[in-house]
DSSP file (Angstrom, degrees, kcal/mol; ACC not computed):
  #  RESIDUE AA STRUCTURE BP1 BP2  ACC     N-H-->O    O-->H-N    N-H-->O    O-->H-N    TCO  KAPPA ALPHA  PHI   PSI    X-CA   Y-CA   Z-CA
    1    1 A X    >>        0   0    0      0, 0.0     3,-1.6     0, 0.0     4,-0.8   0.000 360.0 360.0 360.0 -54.1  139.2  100.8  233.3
    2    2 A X  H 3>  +     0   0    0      1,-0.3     4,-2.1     2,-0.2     5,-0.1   0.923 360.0  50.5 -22.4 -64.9  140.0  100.1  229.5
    3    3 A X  H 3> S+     0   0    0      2,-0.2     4,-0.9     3,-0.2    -1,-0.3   0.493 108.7  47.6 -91.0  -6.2  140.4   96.9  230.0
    4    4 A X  H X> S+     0   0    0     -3,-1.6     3,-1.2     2,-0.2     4,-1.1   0.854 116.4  46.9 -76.7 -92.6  137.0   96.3  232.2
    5    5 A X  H 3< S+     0   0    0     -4,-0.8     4,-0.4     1,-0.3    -2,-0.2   0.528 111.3  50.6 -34.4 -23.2  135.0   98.2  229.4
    6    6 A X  H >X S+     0   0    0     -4,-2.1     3,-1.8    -5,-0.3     4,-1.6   0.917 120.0  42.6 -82.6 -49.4  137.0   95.9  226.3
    7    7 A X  H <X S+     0   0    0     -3,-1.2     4,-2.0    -4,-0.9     3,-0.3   0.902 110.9  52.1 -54.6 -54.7  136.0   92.8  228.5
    8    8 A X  H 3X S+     0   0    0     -4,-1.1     4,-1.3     2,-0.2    -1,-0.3   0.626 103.5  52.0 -61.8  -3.7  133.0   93.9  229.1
    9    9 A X  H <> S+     0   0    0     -3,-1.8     4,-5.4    -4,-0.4    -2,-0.2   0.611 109.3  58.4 -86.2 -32.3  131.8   94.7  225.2
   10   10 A X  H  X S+     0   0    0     -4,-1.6     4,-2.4    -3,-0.3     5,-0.3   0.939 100.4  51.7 -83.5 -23.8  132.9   91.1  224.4
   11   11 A X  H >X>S+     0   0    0     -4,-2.0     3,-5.5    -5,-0.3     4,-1.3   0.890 111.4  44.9 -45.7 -92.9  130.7   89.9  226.8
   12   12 A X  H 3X5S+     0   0    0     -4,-1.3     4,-2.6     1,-0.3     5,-0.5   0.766 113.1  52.1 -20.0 -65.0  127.7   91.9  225.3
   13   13 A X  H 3X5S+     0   0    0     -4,-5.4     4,-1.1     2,-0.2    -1,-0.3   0.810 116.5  43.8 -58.4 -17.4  128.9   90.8  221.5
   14   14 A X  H <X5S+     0   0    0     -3,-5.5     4,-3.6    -4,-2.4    -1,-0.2   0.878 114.3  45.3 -60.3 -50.2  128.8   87.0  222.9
   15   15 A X  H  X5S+     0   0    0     -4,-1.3     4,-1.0    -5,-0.3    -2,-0.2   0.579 114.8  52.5 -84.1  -6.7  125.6   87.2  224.8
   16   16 A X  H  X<S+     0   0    0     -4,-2.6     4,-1.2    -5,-0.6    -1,-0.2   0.903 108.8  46.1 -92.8 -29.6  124.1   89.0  221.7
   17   17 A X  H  X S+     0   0    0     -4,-1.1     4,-2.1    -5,-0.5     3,-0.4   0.900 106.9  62.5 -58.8 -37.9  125.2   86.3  219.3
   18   18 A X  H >< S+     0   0    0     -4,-3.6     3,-1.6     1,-0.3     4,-0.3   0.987 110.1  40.2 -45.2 -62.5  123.7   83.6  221.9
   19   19 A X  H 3X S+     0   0    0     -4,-1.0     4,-1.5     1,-0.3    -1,-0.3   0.603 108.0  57.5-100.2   2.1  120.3   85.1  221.5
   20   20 A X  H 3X S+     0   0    0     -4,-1.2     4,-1.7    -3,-0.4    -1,-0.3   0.838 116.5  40.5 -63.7 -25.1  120.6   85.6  217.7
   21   21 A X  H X< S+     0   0    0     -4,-2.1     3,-1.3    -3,-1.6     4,-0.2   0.857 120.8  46.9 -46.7-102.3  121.3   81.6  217.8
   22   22 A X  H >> S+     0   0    0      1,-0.4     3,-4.3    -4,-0.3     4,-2.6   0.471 111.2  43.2-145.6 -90.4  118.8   81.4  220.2
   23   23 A X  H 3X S+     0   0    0     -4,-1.5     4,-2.9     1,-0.3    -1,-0.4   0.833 117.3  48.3 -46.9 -49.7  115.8   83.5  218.7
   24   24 A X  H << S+     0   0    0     -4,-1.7    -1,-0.3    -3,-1.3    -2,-0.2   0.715 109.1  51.8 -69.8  -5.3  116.3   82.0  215.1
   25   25 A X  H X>>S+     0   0    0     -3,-4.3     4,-3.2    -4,-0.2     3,-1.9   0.778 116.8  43.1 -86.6 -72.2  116.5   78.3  216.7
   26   26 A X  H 3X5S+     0   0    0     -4,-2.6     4,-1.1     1,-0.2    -2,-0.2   0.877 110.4  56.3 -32.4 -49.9  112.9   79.5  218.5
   27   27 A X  H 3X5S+     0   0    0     -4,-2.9     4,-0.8    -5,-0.2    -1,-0.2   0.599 108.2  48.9 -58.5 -22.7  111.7   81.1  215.0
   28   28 A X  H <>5S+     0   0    0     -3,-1.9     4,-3.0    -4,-0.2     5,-0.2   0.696 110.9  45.8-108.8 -52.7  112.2   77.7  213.3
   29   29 A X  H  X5S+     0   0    0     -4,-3.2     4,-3.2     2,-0.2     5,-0.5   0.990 109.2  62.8 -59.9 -39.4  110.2   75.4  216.0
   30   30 A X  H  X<S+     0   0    0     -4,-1.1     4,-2.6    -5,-0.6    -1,-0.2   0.917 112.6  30.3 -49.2 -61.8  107.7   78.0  215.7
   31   31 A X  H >< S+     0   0    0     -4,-0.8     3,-0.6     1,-0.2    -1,-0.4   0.908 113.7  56.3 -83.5 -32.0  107.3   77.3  212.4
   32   32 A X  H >< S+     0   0    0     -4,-3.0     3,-1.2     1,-0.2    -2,-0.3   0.889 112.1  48.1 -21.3 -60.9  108.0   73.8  212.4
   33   33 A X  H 3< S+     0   0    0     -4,-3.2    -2,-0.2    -5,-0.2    -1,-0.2   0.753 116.5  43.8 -70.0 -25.9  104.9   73.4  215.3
   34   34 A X  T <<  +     0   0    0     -4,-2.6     5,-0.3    -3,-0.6    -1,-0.2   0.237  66.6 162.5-122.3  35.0  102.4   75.6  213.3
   35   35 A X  S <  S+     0   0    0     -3,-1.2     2,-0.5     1,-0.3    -1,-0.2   0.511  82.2  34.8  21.6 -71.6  102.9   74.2  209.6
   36   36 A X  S >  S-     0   0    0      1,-0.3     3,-1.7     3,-0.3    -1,-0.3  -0.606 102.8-124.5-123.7  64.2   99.6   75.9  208.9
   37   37 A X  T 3  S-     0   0    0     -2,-0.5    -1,-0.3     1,-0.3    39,-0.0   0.070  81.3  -3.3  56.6-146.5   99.4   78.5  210.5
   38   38 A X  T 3  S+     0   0    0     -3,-0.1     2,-0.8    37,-0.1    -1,-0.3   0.279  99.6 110.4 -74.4  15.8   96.0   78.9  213.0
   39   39 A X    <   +     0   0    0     -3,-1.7    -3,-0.3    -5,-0.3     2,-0.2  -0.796  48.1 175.6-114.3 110.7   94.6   75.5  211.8
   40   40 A X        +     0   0    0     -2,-0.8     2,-0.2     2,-0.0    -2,-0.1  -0.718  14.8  81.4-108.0 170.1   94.9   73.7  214.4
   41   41 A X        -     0   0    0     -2,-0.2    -2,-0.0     1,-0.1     0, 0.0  -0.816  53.2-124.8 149.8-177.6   93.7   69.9  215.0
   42   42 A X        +     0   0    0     -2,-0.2    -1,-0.1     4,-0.0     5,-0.1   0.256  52.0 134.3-144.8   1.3   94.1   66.2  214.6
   43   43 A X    >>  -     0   0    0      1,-0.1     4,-2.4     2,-0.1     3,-0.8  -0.166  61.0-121.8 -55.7 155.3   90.7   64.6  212.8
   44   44 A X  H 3> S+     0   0    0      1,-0.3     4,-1.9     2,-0.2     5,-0.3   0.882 112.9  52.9 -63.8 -40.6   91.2   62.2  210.0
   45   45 A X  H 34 S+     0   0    0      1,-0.2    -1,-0.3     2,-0.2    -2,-0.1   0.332 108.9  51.9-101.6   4.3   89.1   64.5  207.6
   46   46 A X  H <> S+     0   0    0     -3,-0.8     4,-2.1     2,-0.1     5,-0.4   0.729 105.1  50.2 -56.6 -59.7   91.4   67.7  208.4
   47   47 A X  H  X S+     0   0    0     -4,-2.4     4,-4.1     1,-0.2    -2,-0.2   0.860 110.6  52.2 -49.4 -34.3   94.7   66.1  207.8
   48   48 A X  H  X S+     0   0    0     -4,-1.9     4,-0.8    -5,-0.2    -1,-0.2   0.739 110.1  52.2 -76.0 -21.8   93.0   64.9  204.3
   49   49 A X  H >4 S+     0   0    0     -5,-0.3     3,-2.6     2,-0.1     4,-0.4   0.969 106.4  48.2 -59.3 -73.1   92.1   68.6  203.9
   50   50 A X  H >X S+     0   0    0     -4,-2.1     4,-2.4     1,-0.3     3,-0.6   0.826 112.2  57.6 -66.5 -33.9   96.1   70.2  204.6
   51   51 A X  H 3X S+     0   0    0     -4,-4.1     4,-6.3    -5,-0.4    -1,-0.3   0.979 105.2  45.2 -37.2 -41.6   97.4   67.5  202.0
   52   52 A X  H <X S+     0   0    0     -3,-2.6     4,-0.7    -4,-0.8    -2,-0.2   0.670 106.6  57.2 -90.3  -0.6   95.4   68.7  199.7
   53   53 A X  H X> S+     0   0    0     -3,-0.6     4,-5.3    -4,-0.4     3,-1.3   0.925 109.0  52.5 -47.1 -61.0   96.5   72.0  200.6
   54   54 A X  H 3X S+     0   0    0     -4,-2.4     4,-1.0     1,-0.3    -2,-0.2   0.966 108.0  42.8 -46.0 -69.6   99.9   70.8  199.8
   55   55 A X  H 3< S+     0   0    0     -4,-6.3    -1,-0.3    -5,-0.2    -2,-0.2   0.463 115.1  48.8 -73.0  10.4   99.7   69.5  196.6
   56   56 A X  H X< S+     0   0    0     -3,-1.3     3,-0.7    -4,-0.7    -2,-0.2   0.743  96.1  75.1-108.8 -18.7   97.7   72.1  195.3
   57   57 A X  H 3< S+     0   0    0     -4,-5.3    28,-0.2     1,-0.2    -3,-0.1   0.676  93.0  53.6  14.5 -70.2  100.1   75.2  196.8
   58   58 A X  T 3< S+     0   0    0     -4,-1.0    -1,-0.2    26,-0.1    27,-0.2   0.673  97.2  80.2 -94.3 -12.3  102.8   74.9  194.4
   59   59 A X  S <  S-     0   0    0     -3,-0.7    26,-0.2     1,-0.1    -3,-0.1  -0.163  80.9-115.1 -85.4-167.6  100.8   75.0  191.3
   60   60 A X  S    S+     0   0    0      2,-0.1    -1,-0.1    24,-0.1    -3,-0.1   0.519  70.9 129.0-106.8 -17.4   99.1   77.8  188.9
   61   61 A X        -     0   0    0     -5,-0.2     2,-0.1     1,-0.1    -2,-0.1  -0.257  60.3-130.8 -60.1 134.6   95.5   76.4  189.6
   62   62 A X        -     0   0    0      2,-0.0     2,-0.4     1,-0.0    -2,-0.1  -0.502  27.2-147.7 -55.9 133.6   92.9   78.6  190.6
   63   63 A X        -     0   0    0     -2,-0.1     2,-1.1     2,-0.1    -7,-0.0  -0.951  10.7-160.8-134.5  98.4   91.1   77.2  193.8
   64   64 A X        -     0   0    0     -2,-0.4     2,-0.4     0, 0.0    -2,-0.0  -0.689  10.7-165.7-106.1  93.0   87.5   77.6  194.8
   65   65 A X        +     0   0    0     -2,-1.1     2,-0.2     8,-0.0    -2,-0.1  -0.990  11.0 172.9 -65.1 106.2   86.7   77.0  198.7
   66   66 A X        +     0   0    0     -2,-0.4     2,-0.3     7,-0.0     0, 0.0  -0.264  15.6 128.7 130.8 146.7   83.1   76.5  199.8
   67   67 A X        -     0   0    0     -2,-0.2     3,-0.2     5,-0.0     5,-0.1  -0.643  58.8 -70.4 145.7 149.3   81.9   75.5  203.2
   68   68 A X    >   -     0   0    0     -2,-0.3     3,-1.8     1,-0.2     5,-0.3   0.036  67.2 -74.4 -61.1 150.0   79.4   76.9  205.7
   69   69 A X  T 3  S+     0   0    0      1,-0.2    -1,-0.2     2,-0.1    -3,-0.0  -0.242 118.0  24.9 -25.2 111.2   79.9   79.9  207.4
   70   70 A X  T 3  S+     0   0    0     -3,-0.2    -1,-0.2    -2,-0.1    -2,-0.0   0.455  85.2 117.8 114.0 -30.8   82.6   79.7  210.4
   71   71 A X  S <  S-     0   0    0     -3,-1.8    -2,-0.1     1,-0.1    -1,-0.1   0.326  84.7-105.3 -85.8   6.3   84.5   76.8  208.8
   72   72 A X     >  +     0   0    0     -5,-0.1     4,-3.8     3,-0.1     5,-0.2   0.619  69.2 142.1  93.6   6.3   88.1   78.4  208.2
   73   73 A X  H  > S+     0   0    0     -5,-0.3     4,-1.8     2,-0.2     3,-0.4   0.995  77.4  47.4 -55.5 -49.6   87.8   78.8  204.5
   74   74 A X  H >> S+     0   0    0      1,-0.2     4,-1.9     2,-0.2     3,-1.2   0.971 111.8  59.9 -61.7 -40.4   89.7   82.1  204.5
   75   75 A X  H 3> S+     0   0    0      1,-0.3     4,-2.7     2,-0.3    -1,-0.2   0.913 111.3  39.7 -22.1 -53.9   92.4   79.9  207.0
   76   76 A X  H 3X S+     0   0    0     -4,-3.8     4,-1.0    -3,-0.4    -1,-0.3   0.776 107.6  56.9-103.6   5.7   92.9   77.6  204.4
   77   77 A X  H <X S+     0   0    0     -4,-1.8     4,-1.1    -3,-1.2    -2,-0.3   0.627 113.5  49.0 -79.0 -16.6   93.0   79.9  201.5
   78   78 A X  H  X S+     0   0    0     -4,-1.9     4,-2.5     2,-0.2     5,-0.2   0.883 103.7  51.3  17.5-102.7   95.7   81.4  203.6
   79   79 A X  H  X S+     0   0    0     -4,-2.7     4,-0.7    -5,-0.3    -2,-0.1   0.784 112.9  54.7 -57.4 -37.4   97.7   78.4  204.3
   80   80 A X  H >X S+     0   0    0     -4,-1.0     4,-0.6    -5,-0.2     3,-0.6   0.947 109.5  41.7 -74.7 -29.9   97.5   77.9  200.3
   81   81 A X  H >< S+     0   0    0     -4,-1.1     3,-3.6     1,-0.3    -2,-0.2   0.995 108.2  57.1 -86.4 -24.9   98.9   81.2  199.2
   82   82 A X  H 3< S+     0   0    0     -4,-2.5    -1,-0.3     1,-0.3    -2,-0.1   0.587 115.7  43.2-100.6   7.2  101.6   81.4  201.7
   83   83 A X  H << S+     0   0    0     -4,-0.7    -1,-0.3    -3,-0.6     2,-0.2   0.201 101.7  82.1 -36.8 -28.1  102.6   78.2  200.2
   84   84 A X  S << S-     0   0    0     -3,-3.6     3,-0.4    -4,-0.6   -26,-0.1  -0.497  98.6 -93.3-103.0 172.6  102.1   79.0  196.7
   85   85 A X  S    S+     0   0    0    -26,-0.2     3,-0.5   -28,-0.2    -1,-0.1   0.623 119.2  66.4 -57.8 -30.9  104.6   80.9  194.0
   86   86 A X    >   +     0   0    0      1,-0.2     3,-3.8    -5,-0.2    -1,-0.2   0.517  57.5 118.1 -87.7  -1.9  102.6   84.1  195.1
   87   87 A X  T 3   +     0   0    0     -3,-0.4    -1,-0.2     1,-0.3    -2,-0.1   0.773  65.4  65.4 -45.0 -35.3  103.5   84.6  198.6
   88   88 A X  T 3  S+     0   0    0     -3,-0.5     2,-0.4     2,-0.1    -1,-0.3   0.183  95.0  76.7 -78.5  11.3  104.9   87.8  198.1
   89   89 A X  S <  S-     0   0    0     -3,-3.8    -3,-0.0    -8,-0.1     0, 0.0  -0.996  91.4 -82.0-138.0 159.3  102.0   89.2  197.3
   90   90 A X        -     0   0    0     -2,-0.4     2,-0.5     1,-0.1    -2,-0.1   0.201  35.1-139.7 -38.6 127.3   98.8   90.4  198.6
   91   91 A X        -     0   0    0     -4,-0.1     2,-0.4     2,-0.0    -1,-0.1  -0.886  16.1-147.9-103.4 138.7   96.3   87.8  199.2
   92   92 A X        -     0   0    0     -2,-0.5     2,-0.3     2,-0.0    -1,-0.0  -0.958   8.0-157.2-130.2  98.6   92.6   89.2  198.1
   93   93 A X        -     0   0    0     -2,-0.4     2,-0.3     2,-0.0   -19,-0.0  -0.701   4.7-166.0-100.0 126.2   89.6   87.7  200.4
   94   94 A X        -     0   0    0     -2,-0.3     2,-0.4     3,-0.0     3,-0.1  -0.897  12.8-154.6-103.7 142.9   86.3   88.0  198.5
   95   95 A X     >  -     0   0    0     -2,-0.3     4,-0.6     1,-0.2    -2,-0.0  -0.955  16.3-165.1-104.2 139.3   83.1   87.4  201.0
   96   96 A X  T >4 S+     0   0    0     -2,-0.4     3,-2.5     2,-0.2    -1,-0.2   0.798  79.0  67.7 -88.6 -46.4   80.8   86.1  197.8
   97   97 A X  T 34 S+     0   0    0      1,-0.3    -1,-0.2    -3,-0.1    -3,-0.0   0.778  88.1  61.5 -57.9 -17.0   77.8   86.6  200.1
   98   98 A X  T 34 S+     0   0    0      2,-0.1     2,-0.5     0, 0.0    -1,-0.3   0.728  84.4 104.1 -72.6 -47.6   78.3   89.6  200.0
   99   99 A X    <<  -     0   0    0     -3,-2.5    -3,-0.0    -4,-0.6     0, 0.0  -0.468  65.1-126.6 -59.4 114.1   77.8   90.2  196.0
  100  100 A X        -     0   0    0     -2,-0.5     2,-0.5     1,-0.0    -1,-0.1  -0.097  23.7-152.8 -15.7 127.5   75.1   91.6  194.7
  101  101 A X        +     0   0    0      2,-0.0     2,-0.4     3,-0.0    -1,-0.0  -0.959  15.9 179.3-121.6 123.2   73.4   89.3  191.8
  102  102 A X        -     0   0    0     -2,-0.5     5,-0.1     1,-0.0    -2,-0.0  -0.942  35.1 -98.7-124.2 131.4   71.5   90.9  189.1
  103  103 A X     >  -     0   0    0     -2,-0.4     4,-1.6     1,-0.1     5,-0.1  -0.230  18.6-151.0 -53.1 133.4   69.8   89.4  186.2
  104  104 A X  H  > S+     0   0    0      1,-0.2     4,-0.5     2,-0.2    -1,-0.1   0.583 100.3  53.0 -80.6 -15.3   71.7   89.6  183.0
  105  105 A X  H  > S+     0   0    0      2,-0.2     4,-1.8     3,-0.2    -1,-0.2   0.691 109.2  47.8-112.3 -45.8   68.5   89.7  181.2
  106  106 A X  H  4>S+     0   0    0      1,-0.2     5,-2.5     2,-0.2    -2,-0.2   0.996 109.8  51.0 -67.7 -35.2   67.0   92.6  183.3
  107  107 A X  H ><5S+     0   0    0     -4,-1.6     3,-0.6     1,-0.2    -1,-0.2   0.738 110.3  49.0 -59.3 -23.7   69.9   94.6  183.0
  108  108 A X  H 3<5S+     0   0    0     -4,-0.5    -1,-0.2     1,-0.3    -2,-0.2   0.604 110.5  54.1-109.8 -20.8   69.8   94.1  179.1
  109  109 A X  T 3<5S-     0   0    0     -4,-1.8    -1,-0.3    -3,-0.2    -2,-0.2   0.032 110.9-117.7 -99.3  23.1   65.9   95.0  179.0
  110  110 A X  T < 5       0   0    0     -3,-0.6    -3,-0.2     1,-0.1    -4,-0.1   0.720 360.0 360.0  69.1  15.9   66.3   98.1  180.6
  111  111 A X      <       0   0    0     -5,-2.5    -4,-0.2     0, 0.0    -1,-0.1   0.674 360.0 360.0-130.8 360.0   64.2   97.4  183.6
């Protein structure tokens, strides 16, 4: 009976090591196949986008996205921070449309 129950245990520690192999070989296509996240696609004027993703990533510059409703901005502000030197920290989605704008010059006359 020992000697079923040692045989059997190495089994289990074999077959568990397979599928840590396994699951971290899978975790690596994963990311390999989805570079950038949800943005998926193959247009000329996308690819020219995720370059510029690329090269701008790794640097300190501040990065201002624009673009119609709908169009994936927060997606590719995303794909830049978790790229960027900041990645370990919270990434902070402003909706702009959403701010109030008040005249500086009303505020400043009282009215």
């Amino acid at each position: 009976m020992a000697i079923a129950n040692s045989r059997a245990l190495d089994e289990i520690a074999r077959l568990r090591e397979q599928l840590e192999l396994e699951n971290a070989y899978l975790r690596d296509e994963v990311k390999a196949t989805l570079r950038f996240g949800e943005i998926i696609g193959q247009s000329g004027a996308l690819h020219k986008a995720l370059r510029q993703v690329e090269l701008v990533a790794p640097t300190e510059a501040g990065v201002l996205i624009t673009g119609e409703s709908g169009t994936g901005k927060e997606l590719f502000a995303r794909a830049i921070h978790e790229r960027s030197g900041r990645r370990g920290r919270p990434l902070i989605t402003v909706n702009c449309g959403a701010i109030r704008v008040t005249s500086s010059r009303a505020s400043s006359s009282g009215t």
